[in-house]
C-alpha positions as CSV (number, residue, x, y, z in Angstrom):
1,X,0.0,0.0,0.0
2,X,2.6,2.5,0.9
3,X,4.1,2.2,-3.1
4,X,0.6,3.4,-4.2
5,X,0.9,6.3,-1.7
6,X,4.4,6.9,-3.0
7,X,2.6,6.9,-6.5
8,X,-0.4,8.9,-5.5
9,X,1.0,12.5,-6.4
10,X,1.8,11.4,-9.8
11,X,-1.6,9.8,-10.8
12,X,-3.2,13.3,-9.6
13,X,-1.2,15.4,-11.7
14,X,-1.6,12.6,-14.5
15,X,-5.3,12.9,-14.0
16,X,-5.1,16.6,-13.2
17,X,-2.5,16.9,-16.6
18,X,-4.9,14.8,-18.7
19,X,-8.4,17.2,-17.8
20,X,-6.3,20.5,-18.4
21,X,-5.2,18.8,-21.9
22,X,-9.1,17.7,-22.4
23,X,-9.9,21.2,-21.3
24,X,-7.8,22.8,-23.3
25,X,-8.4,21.3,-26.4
26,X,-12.6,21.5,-26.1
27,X,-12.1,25.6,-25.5
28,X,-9.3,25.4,-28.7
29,X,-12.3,23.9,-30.6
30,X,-15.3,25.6,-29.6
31,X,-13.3,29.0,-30.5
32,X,-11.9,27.4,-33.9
33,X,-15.6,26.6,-34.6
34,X,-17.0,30.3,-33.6
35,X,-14.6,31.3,-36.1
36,X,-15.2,28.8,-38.9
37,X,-19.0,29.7,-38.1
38,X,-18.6,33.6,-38.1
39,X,-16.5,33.5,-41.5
40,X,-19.3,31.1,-43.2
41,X,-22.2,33.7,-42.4
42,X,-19.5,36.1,-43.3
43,X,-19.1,35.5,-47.1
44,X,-23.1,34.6,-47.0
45,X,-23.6,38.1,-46.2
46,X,-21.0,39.1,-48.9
47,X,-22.4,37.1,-51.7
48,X,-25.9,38.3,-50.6
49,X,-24.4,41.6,-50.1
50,X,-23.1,41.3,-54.1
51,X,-26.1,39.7,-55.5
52,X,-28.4,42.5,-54.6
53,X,-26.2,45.2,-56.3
54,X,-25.6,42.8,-59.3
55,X,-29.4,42.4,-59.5
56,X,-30.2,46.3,-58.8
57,X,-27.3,47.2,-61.4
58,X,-28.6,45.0,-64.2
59,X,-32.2,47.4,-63.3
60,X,-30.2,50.5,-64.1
61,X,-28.1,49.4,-66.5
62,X,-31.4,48.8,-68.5
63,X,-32.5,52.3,-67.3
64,X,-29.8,53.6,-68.4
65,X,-30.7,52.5,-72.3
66,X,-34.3,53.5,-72.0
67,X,-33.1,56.9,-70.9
68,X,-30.9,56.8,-74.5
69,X,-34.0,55.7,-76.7
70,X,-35.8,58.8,-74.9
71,X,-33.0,61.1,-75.7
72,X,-32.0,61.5,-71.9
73,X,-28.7,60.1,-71.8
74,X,-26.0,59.2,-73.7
75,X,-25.5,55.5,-73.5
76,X,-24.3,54.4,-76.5
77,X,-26.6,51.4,-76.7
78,X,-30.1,52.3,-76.9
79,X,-33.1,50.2,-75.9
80,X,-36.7,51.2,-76.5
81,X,-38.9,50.7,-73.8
82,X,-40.8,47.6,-75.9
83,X,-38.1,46.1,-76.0
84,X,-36.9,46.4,-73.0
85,X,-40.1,45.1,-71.0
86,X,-39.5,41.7,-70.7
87,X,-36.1,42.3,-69.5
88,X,-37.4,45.3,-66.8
89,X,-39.8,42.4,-65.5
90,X,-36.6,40.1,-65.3
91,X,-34.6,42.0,-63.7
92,X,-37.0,43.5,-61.4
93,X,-37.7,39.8,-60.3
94,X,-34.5,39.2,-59.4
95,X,-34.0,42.3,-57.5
96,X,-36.9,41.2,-55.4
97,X,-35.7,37.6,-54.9
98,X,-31.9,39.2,-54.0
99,X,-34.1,41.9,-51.8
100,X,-35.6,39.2,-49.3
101,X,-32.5,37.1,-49.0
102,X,-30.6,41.0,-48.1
103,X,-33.4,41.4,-45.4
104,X,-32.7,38.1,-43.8
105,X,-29.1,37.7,-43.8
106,X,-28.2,41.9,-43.6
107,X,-27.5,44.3,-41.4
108,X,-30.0,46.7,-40.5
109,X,-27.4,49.3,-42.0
110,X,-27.1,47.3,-44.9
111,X,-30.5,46.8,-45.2
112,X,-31.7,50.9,-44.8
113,X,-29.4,51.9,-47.4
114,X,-30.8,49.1,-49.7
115,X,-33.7,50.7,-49.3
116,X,-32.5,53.9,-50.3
117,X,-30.9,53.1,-53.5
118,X,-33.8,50.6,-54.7
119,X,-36.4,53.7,-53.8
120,X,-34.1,55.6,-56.0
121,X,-33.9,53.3,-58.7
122,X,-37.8,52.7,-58.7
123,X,-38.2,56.5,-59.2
124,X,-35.9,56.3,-62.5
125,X,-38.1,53.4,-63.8
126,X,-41.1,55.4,-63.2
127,X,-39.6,58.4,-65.5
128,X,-39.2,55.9,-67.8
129,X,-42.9,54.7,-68.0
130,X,-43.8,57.8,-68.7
131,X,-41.9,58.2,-71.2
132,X,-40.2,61.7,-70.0
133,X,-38.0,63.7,-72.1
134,X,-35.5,66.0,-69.6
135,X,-32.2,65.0,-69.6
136,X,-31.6,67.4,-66.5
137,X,-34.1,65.4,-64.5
138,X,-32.6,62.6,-65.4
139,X,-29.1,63.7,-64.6
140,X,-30.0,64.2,-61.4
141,X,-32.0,61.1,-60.7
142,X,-28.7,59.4,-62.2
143,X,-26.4,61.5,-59.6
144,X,-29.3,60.5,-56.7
145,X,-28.8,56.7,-58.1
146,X,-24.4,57.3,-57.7
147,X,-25.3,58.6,-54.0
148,X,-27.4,56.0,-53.1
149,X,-25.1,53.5,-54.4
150,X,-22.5,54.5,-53.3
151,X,-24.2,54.4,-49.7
152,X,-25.3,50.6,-49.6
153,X,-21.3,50.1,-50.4
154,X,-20.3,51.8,-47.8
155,X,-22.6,50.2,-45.6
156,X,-21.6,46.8,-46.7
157,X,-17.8,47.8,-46.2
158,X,-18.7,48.8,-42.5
159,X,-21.1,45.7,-41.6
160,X,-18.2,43.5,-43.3
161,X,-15.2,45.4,-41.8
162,X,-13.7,46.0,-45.0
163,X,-11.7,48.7,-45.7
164,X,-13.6,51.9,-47.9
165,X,-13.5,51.4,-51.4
166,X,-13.9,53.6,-54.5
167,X,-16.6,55.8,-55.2
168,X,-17.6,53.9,-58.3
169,X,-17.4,57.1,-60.4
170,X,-15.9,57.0,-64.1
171,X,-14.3,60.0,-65.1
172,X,-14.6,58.9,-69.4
173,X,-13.0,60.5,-71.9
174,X,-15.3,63.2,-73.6
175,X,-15.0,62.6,-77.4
């Protein structure tokens, strides 16, 4: 009995070694998979995040044409607004699938200045319907667009911890 005794301290600290080890290693884990699970919803957000402006874009790239068949704008690719229904309807049906997946996964930030800029691109649409000839309105429904834009980025960069990014202005060539 008195060799067990003897032996006694060792086995404690072997136990008492092996539960800091187990300890260890389960607080290692659980942190490893917080961090695993916060970069997952992470790029979720971001690909949400870049699927709503792909699928508000693609809206105001077409807008953008319209305005051109109307003699409002000078893209160089003009698109009357017959022709451009079905795609309008497209797009705007994508914009609304991207908008409720934005309003689960986003940030209330996020999700305000989503708002905004969709609110602003709805308002050029309507112009459009009716068929409106003022390029100055238009100009500054397109600078209203840029701000609003330029907003929901920002807003993304924040909720995303990225660093701020360009304005997404083109200064082009005048011909």
């Amino acid at each position: 009995m008195s060799a067990f005794i003897q032996q006694l301290p060792a086995l404690v600290g072997v136990v008492i070694g092996a539960l800091g080890s187990y300890l260890a290693i389960t607080r290692g884990d659980q942190a490893r998979f917080r961090r695993e699970q916060a970069a997952r919803w992470e790029e979720r957000r971001l690909a949400v995040y870049a699927e709503y402006a792909r699928s508000l874009k693609q809206g105001v790239t077409l807008a953008y044409r319209i305005a051109a068949h109307l003699a409002n704008d000078p893209h160089p690719h003009p698109l009357s607004p017959e022709e451009a229904a079905v795609h309008l309807v497209a797009a705007a049906d994508a914009r609304d699938a991207a908008g409720e997946a934005l309003l689960m996964l986003g940030s209330a930030d996020v999700v305000e200045r989503a708002r905004a800029w969709v609110v602003t691109v709805m308002d050029m649409e309507r112009f459009l319907r009716d068929r409106t000839h003022s390029p100055e309105t238009w100009s500054a429904m397109l600078a209203r667009q840029r701000a609003a834009r330029e907003g929901y980025y920002a807003a993304v960069r924040r909720d995303l911890a990225l660093p701020p990014g360009h304005s997404g202005e083109w200064s082009l060539p005048t011909p």
